[in-house]
N, C-alpha and C positions, 0 to 999 in steps of 0.2 A: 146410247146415253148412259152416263154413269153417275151416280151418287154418291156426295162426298162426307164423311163424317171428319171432326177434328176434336181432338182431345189432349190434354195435355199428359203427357210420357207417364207421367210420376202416377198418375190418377187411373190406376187397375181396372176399380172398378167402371167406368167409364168406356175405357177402351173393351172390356169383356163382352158388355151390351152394345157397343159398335160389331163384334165381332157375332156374337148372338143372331143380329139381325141380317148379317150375311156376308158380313163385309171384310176384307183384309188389308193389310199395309201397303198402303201406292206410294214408294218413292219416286215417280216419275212424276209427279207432281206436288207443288208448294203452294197452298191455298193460304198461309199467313207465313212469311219470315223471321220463323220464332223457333230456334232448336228446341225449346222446352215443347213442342206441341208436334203430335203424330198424323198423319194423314192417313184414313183409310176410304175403301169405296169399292162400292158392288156398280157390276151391270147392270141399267136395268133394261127388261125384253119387254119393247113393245109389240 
């Protein structure tokens, strides 16, 4: 199972606390079709 975060590119700080909490950049996935907005996502282990 994975976890998705989404944030828009421009917005730093945003994307640092996606990344904080473990997460990095998935381009194998497009959860909105907006270039202006990043997708990241951790594993999660159940």
């Amino acid at each position: 199972m994975k976890i998705y975060g989404v944030a828009v590119k421009e917005n730093i700080p945003s994307v640092k606390i996606l990344k904080k909490l473990g997460m990095d950049i998935d381009d194998t996935v497009v959860i909105y079709d907006d270039s202006k907005l990043v997708t990241l996502s951790v594993k999660k282990i159940v």
